[in-house]
N, C-alpha and C positions, 0 to 999 in steps of 0.2 A: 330848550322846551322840555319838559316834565316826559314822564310816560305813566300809563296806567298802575305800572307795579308799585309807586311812588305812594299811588290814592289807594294803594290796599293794604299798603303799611300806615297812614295817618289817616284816613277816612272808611275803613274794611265797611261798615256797613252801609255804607251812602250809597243810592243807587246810581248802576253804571247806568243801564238800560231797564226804560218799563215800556212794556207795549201796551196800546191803546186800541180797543176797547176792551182788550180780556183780563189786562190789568198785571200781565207775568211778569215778574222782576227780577233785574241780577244786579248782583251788589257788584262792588267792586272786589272785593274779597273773592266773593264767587267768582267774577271775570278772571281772575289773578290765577287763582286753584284749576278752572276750566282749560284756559290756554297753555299754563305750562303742560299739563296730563296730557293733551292735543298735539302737543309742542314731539313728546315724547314716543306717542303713539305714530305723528308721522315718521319721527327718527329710526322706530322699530319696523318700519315700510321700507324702508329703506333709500328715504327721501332726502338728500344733501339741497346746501347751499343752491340757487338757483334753479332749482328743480320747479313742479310746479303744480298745483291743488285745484282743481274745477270744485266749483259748489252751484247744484240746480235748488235752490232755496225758496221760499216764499218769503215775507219778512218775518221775521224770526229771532229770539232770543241768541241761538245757538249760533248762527251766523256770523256772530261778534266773536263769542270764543274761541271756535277756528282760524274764524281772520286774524285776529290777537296771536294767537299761535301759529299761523305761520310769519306774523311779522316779527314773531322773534327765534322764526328756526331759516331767513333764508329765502323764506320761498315764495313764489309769485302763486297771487292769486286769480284766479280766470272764473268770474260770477256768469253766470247762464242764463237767460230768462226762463221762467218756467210755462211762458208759452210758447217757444219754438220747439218746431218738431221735431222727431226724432233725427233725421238726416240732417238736420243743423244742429243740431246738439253733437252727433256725431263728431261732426266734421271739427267743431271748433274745439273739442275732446281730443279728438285725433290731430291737428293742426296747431297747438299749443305744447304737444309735446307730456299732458298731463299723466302724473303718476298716481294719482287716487282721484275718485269721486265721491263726492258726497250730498245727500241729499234727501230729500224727507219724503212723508204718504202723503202730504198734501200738495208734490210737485208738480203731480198729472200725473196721466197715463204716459208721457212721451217720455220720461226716462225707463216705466216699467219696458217699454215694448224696445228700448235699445239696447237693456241690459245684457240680452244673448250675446249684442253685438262686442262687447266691454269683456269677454271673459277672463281677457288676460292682464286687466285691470282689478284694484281693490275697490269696491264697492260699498258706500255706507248707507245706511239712513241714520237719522241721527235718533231715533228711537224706536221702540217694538218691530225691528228688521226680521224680513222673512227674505229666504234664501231666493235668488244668487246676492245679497243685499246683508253687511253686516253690521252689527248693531254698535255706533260709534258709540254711545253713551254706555254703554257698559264695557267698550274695550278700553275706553279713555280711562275708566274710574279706575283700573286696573294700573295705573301708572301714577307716580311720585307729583305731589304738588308743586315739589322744588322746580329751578329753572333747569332746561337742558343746560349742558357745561358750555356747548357750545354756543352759544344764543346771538345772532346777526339780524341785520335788518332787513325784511322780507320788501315786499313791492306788489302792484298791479301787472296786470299783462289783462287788458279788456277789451273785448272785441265788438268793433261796429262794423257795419254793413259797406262791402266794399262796391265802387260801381263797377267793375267785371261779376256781380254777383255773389261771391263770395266776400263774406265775412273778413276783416283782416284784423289782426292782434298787434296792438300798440306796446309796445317791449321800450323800458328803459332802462340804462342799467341800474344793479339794485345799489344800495348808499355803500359805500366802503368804511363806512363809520359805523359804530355799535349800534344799540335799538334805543340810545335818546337823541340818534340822528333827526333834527327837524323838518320835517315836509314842507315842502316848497313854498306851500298854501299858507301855511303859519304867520305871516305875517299879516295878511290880509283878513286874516279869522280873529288875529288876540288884536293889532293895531286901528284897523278899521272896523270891525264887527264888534271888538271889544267883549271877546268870548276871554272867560276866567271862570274859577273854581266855584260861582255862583250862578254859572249860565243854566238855564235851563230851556234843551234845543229839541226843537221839533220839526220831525222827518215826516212828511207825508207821503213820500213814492217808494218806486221800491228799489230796495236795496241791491240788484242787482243791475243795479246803473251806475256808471261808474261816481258821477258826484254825490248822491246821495249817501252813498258808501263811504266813499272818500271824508267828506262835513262830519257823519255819523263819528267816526271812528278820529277825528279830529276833535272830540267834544272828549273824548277820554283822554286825550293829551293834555287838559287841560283843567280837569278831576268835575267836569260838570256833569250835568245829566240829560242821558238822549230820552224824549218820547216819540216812541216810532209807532204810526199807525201801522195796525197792519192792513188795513186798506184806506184808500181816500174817501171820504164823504166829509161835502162842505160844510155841512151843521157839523159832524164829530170835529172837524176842526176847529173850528171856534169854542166849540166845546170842552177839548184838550188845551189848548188856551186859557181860560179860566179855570178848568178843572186845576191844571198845574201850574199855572201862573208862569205862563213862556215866557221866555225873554227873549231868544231869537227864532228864529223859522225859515228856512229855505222851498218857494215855492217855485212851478213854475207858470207864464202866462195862462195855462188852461184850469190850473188850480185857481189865480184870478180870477177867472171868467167863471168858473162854478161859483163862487164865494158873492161877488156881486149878485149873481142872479138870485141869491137867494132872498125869499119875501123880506121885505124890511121891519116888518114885525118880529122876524129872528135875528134878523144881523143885530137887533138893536137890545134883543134878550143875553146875549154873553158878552162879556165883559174880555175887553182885548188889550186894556190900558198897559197890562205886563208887558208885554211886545216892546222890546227898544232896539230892536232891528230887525228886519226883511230883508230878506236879499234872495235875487233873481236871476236864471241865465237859461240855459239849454235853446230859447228859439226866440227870436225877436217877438217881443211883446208891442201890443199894438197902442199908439198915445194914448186915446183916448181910456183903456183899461187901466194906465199907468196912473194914468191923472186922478181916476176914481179912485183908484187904491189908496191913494195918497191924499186924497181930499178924505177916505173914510178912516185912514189909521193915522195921516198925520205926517211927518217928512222921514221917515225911518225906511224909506223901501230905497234899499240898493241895487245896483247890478253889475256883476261881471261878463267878460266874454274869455272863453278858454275853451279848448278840446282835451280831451283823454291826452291827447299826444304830449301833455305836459310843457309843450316847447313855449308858450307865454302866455299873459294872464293882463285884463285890462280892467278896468270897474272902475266904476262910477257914484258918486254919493248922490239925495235927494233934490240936495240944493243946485248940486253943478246939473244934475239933469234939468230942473226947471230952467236953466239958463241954456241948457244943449240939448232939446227933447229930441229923442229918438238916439244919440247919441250910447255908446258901449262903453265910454270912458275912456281913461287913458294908461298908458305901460307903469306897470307895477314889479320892479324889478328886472327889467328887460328893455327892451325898446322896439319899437314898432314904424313899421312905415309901408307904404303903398309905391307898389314898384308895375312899372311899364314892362311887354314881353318880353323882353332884354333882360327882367331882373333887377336894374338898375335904379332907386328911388326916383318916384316921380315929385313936384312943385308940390307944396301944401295946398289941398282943396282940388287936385287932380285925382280921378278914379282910377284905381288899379288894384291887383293881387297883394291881399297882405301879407307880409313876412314879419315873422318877430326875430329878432338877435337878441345872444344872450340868456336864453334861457335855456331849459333843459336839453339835454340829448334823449332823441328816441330814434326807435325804426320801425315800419311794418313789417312784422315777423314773418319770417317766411319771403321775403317779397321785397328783394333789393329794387325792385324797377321802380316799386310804387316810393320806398324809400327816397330814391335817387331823384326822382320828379318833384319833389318836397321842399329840395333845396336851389335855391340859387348859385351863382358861382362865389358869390361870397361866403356862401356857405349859412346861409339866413334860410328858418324853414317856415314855410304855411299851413296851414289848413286848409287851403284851394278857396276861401271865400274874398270878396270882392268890396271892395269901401275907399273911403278918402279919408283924409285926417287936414284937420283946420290949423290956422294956423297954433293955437293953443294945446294940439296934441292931441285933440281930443276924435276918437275914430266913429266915424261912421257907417255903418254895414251896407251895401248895397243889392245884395245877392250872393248867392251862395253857392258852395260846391255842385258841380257836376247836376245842379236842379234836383238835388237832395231835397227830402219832403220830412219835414220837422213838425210830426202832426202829437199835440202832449206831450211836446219834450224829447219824444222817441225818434232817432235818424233812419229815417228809412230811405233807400236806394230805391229809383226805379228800375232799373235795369235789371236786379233779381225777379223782381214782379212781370217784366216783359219775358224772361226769360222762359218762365212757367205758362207766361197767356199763348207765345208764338207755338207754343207745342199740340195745341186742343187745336184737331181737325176741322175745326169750323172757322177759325182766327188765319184772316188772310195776310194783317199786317197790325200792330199795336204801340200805343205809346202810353205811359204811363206817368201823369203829372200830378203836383199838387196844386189841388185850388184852393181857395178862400175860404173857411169854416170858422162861424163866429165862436163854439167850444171848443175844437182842438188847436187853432188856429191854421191850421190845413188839413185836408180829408185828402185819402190816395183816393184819384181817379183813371180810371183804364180807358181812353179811347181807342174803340174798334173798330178798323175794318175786316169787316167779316168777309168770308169767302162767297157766302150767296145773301146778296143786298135784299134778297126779298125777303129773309130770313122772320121770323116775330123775333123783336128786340127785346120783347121781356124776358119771355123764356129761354133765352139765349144768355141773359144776365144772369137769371139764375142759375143758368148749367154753367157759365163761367164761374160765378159765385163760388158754387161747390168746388169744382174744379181743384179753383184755389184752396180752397181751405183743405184742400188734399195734402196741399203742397206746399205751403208755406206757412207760417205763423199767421195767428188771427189779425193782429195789427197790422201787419200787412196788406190783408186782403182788402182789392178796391170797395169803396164804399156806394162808388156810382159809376155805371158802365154808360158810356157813351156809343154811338154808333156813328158812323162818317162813311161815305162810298170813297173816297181816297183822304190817305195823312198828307199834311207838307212835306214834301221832301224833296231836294235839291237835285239838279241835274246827276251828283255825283253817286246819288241814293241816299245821302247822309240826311237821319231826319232833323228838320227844322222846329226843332222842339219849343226856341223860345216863341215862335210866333204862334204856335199851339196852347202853350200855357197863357201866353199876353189875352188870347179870348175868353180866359176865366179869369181876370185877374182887374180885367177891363170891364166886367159885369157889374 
């Protein structure tokens, strides 16, 4: 497969990347010039091979040129969101092992108020920096457009929300092949998606996810051109679409569900005919969403299933979904199957833990245990989610890790969110589930029992409310507090979570 330096020798002016709606561009030329100078400046940090680069980002132009540049100096990149707080930032700062940060004035306040904590770290913003914070784009311009001498293939290291609370970083190792080493994904992007030097791809979330980033940065393997919102809105969508005549688009179900709702006197004002492919994943989408999207644009909407963890990859085209609705597809390079407690494959159309073989190696960093609980004895790994597979292969999800809440795409853990409610003096006992939300496709909910049942429940919601937003990022925070004078829970004390969530799920 190609790499970017390729399209900046035969296409230098064609844009890599334009953002949407402020309209900033970078050519490929520019991308080319940006990454090596980046390439160079992490080298003079004194940044080797496997090391590793944090960026707290918004979507952003510059975002590309350092990812560019550290995938050809080596080093993993670890993206942030830039709504977690400072003590998750921290920690996943300090838990990655990161030797530079970098990051901009529009990241929030939650990188300024950690920087004291960072002192012995290098610190960027990527322009007009005020101190303890230096200024990347004027250190960068300071260094050789040329490539480093040494130039290898860098990698991710991306962290999702673990259920002990803490965040865990997904580590694979980096390619032992130069930087026109192929990404995994490659096939499923140029043979099924049918992305080429014509594609014109639009990114609507943010780049600080690991797929988004992932797709974005696979459209310049490829010498196409990304248009990256810098925020979602359903009309700007459709908008950007006709504005630059898309060819492909990666959304996810809650992007759906904004885009329907909109009046049909607008859906019907932009022109979407450019579009010769959709494709979908991050959290089960609901049929009936499916169907409308695909009655409104036509049989081009796809879906994969995959995690960060790289370990396998399944997808499905328009047509096999009409014949398999609800269906995640089938193994793409790997092989898949649903195995009983033992491990061991179970019958076709038996429910069990999915394992894929054959695909990548990874580990959670830091964290042999969690590692180690991942595999079978065959040595086949999961992602702790729950489904059957028919007899034509083809997988169906049936629940999910650890009752992981997948509300727009985002994984969020309950057991982080418990961890912050059991501590507030007035919370006697808590669980925290996802229910049913026709926008995000699940909302966090907090059920409480409070320590005094006479309590007023509103005002109790809202001092939890705050509480949290003390304490953990906004996404997280429950969106509706519940009250109970006792949770389920088993003679053993263990609480009976599924019978808790079956009540809002059964609504």
């Amino acid at each position: 497969m190609p790499h970017p330096f390729i399209f900046a020798r035969t296409t230098p002016e064609k844009p890599a990347v334009i953002m949407t709606p402020s309209m900033r561009q970078l050519s490929y030329l520019e991308l080319e010039e940006s990454a090596n100078r980046t390439a160079h400046l992490l080298r003079s940090l004194g940044l080797c091979r496997g090391d590793n680069v944090a960026l707290v980002l918004e979507n952003c132009l510059e975002i590309f040129c350092i990812a560019s540049a550290a995938d050809r100096a080596g080093l993993y990149i670890t993206t942030i969101s830039t709504h977690l707080s400072p003590d998750e930032m921290e920690y996943i700062i300090r838990d990655s092992g990161t030797k530079a940060v970098i990051t901009s004035d529009r990241a929030g306040d939650g990188v300024r108020h950690l920087a004291p904590r960072l002192d012995d770290l290098p610190l960027f913003m990527i322009k007009d920096a005020e101190l303890p914070f230096r200024d990347w784009s004027v250190e960068a311009a300071q260094f050789p457009t040329t490539p480093i001498a040494d130039e290898s293939a860098g990698g991710y290291m991306l962290y999702s929300s673990g259920t002990t609370g803490r965040p865990k970083g997904v580590k694979r190792p980096l390619p032992d092949r130069g930087i026109l080493t192929q990404p995994s994904i490659s096939p499923l992007f140029t043979q099924i998606y049918c992305a080429d030097q014509d594609t014109v791809y639009l990114n609507p979330a943010p780049l600080y996810h690991a797929s988004p980033l992932g797709w974005t940065m696979m459209v310049h393997r490829v010498g196409g051109t990304a248009v990256v919102m810098e925020q979602f809105d359903a009309e700007e969508a459709l908008k950007a679409i006709e504005q630059f005549q898309v060819t492909i688009a990666q959304f996810v179900p809650t992007h759906f569900n904004r885009l329907l709702r909109l009046p049909d006197d607008v859906k019907a004002g932009y022109d979407a005919s450019s579009l010769k492919c959709v494709f979908h994943a991050a959290s089960p989408c609901p049929i009936p969403v499916k169907e409308a999207m695909l009655a409104w644009w036509g049989p081009i909407i796809h879906e994969f299933y995959a995690g960060t963890e790289g370990n396998g990859i399944t997808a499905i085209g328009p047509d096999e979904w009409l014949s398999k609705k609800g269906s995640v597809g089938r193994a793409i390079g790997c092989q898949v199957f649903a195995c009983g407690e033992d491990g061991e494959p179970l019958a076709r159309g038996e429910e069990g833990l999915i394992y894929f073989a054959g695909g990548s190696v990874f580990e959670y960093h830091n964290d042999p245990d969690k590692t180690l609980e991942s595999r079978n004895k065959r040595g086949w790994s999961t992602l702790g989610d729950v489904g059957r597979i028919d007899e034509e292969g083809f997988l169906f999800l049936t629940d999910r890790k650890s009752f992981m809440i997948i509300s727009g795409g985002v994984n969020i853990y309950p057991q982080e969110i418990e961890n912050v409610l059991i501590d507030h003096p007035k919370v006697n006992d808590v669980a925290v589930i996802g229910a049913p939300d026709d926008d995000m496709g699940e909302k966090v909910v907090a059920v409480v029992e409070p320590v005094d049942p006479t309590t007023d429940c509103a005002d109790l919601a809202e001092e939890l409310r705050l509480f949290c937003r003390a304490n953990i990022s906004s996404v997280k925070v429950p969106r509706q507090f519940d009250f109970v004078e006792s949770l389920p829970r088993l003679p053993t004390g263990k609480l009976h979570k599924r019978v808790l969530r079956d009540r809002y799920w059964r609504k």
